[in-house]
VEXDREN-2710 file (C-alpha; in Angstrom, 1 decimal):
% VEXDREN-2710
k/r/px/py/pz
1/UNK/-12.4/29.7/7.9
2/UNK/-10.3/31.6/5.5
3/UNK/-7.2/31.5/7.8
4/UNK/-7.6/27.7/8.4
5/UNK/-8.4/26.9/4.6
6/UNK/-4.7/29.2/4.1
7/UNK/-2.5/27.2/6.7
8/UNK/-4.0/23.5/4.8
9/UNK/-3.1/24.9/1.5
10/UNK/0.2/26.4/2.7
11/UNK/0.9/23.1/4.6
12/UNK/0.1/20.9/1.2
13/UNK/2.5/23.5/-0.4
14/UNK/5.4/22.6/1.8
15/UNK/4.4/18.7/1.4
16/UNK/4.4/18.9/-2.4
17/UNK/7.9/20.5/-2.6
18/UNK/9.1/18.2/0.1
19/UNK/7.7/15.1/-1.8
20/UNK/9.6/16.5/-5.3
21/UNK/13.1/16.9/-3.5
22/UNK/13.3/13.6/-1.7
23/UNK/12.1/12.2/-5.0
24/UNK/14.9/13.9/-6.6
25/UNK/17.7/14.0/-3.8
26/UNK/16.2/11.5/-1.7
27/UNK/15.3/12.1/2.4
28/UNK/18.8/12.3/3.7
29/UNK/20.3/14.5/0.6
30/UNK/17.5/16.9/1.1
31/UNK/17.6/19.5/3.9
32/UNK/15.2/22.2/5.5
33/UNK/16.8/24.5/3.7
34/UNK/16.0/22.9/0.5
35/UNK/12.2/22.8/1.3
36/UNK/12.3/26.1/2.4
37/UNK/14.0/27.9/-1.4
38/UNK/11.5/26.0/-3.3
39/UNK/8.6/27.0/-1.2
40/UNK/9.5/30.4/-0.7
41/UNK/9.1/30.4/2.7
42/UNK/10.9/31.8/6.1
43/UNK/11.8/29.2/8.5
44/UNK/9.6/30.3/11.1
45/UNK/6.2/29.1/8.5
46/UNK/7.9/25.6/8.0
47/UNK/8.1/25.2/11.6
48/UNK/4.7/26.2/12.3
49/UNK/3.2/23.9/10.6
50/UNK/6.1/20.7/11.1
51/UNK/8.8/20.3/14.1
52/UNK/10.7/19.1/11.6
53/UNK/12.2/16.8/8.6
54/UNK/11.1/13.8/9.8
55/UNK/7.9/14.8/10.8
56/UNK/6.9/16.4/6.9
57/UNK/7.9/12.7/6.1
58/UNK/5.7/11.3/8.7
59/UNK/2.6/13.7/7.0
60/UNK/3.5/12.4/3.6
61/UNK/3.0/9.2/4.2
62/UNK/-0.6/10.0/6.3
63/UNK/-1.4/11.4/2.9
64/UNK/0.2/8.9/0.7
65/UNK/-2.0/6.5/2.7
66/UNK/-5.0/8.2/2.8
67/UNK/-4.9/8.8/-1.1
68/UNK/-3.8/5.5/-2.1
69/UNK/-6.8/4.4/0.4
70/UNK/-9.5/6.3/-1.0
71/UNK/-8.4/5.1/-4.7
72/UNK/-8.7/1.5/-3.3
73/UNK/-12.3/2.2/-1.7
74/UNK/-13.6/3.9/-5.1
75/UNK/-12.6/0.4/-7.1
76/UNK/-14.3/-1.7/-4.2
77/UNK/-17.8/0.6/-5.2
78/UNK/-17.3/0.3/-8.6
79/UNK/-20.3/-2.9/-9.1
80/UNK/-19.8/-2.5/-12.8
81/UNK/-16.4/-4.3/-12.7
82/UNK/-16.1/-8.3/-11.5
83/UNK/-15.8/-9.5/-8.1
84/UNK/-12.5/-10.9/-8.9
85/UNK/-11.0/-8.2/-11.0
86/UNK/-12.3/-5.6/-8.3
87/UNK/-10.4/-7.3/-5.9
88/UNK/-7.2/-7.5/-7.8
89/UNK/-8.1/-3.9/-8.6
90/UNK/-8.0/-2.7/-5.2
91/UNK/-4.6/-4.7/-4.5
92/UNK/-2.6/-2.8/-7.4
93/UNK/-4.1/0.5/-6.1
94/UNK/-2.4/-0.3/-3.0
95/UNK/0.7/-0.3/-4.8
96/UNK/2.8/2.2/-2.7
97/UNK/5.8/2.3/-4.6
98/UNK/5.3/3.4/-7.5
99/UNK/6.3/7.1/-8.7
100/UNK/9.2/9.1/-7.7
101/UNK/8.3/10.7/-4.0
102/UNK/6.4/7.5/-3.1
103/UNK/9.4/5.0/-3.7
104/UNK/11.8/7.5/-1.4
105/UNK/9.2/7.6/1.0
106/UNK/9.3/3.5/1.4
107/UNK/13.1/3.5/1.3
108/UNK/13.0/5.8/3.6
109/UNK/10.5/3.6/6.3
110/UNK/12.4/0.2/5.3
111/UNK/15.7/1.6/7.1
112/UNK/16.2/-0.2/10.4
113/UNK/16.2/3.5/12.4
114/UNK/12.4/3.9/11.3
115/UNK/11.2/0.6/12.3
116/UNK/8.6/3.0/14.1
117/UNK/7.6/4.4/10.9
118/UNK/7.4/1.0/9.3
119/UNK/5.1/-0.4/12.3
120/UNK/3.2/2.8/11.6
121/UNK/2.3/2.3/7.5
122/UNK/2.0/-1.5/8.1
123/UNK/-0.9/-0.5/11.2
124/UNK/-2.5/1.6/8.9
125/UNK/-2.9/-1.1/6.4
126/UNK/-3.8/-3.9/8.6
127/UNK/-6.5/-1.5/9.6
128/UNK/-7.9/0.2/6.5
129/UNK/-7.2/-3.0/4.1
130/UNK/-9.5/-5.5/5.3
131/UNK/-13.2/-4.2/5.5
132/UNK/-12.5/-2.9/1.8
133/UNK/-11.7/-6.4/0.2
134/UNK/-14.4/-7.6/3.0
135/UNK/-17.1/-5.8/1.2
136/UNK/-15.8/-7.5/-2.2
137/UNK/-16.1/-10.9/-0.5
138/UNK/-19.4/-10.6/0.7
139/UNK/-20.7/-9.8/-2.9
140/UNK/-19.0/-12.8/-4.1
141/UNK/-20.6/-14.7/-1.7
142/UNK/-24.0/-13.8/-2.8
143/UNK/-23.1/-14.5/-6.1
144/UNK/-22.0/-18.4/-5.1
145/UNK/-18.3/-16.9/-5.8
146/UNK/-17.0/-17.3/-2.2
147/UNK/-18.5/-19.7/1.0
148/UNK/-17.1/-18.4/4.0
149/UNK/-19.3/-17.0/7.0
150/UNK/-15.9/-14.9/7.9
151/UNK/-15.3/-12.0/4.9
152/UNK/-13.8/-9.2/7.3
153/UNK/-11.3/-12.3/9.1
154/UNK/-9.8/-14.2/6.0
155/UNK/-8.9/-10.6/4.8
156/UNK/-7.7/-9.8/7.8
157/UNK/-5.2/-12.8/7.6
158/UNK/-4.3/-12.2/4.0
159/UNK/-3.5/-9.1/4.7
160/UNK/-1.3/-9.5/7.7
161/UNK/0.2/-12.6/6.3
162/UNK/0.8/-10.3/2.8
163/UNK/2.4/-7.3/4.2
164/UNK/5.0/-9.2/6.4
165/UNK/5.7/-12.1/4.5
166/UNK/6.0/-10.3/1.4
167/UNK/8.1/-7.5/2.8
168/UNK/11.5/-8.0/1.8
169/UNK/12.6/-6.1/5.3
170/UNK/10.8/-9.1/7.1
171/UNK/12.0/-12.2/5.6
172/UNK/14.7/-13.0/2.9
173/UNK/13.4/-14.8/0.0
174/UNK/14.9/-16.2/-3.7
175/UNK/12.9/-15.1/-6.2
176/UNK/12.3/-18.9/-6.2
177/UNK/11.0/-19.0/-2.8
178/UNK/9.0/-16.0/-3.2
179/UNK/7.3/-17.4/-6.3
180/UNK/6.5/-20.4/-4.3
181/UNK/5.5/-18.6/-1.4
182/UNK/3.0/-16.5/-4.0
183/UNK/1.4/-20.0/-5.3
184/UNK/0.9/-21.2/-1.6
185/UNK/-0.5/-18.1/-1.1
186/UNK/-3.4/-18.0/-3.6
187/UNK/-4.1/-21.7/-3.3
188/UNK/-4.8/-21.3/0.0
189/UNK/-6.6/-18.2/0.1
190/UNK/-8.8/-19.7/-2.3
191/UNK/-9.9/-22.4/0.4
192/UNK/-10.1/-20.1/2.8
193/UNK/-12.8/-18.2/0.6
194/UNK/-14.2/-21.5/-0.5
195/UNK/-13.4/-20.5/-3.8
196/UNK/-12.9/-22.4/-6.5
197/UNK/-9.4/-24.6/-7.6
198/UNK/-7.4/-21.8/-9.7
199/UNK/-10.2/-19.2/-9.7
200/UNK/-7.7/-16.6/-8.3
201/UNK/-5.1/-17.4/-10.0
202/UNK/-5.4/-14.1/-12.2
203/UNK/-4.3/-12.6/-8.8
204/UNK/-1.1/-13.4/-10.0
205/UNK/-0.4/-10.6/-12.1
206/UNK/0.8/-8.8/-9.0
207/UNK/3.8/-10.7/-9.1
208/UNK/4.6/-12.3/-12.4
209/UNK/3.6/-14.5/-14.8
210/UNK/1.9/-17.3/-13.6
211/UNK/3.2/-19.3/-16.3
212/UNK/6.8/-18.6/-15.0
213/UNK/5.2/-19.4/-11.3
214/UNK/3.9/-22.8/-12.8
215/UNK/7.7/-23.4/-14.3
216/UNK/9.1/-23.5/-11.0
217/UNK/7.5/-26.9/-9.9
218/UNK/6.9/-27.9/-13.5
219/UNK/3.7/-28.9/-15.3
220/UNK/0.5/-29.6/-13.1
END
């Protein structure tokens, strides 16, 4: 047990430093050799544990994931905050790109020679995402929040329709368009839930102020 407990921690090590120097050099300014003088390691130990580069970039984004997961699934749990607030709780803890390693690691999926990487993050999502804000939904609808007989389905289509409409690798957008896209979004969500006229409108947050949302068609 001691010997596998070793190679996790000495694995995490070499994550952690490689997570600092893309952050700092980004993924192609950074080599092996970088990794390996700020671990303090012989190349033999790095390769033990990853074939290479690409694949310590592949493991930080299993545990970017799995972290940024886990946060989500603690806020879904949490009964003491709203149904509505939860779920726009568990949305901003999805928020990948924020800190230093995290935004190199999405620049570095978003470039066109790790479309396999991309598919990979966005499978993970489409598969962990949904029976969290499901679990939300169904407590709204026992509170007369949401009417839908389909929790785990509309978040499956919010989700998918999110991360690929929203990904500015998949479709180019104004911010215009985008803020229009955003107030489509919501309305119709809201219907799908059976939710009230405007009642997730605090949703918008995520992307702006829905006051400058509201300025793009006018006054409603």
């Amino acid at each position: 047990m001691r010997v596998v407990k070793e190679a996790e921690a000495r694995r995490n090590e070499i994550l952690d430093a490689a997570a600092e120097l893309f952050g700092q050099k980004g993924f192609d300014g950074t080599s092996t050799g970088d990794i390996l003088g700020k671990v303090g390691i012989a190349r033999g130990t790095l390769y033990y544990h990853f074939k290479s580069k690409e694949d310590i970039m592949d493991a930080l984004i299993e545990r970017t994931n799995a972290t940024i997961l886990h946060a989500a699934q603690q806020v879904a749990e949490d009964k003491s905050i709203p149904v509505i607030d939860r779920i726009l709780r568990v949305v901003m803890a999805l928020n990948i790109s924020s800190g230093d390693s995290s935004t190199e690691i999405m620049e570095h999926i978003h470039k066109p020679q790790n479309a396999l990487m991309h598919q990979k993050v966005q499978k993970a999502v489409i598969r962990s995402v949904p029976p969290i804000l499901a679990s939300i939904i169904s407590e709204g609808i026992e509170q007369g929040i949401f009417n839908t007989p389909y929790p785990y389905e509309c978040m499956e289509m919010v989700v998918v329709y999110a991360t690929t409409i929203f990904d500015n690798d998949m479709v180019d957008m104004t911010e215009e368009e985008r803020m229009s896209r955003v107030l489509a979004f919501i309305a119709n969500v809201e219907r799908l839930l059976g939710a009230g006229s405007g009642s997730l409108m605090s949703v918008m947050q995520m992307f702006g102020s829905a006051n400058e949302a509201k300025g793009i068609h006018g006054d409603e």
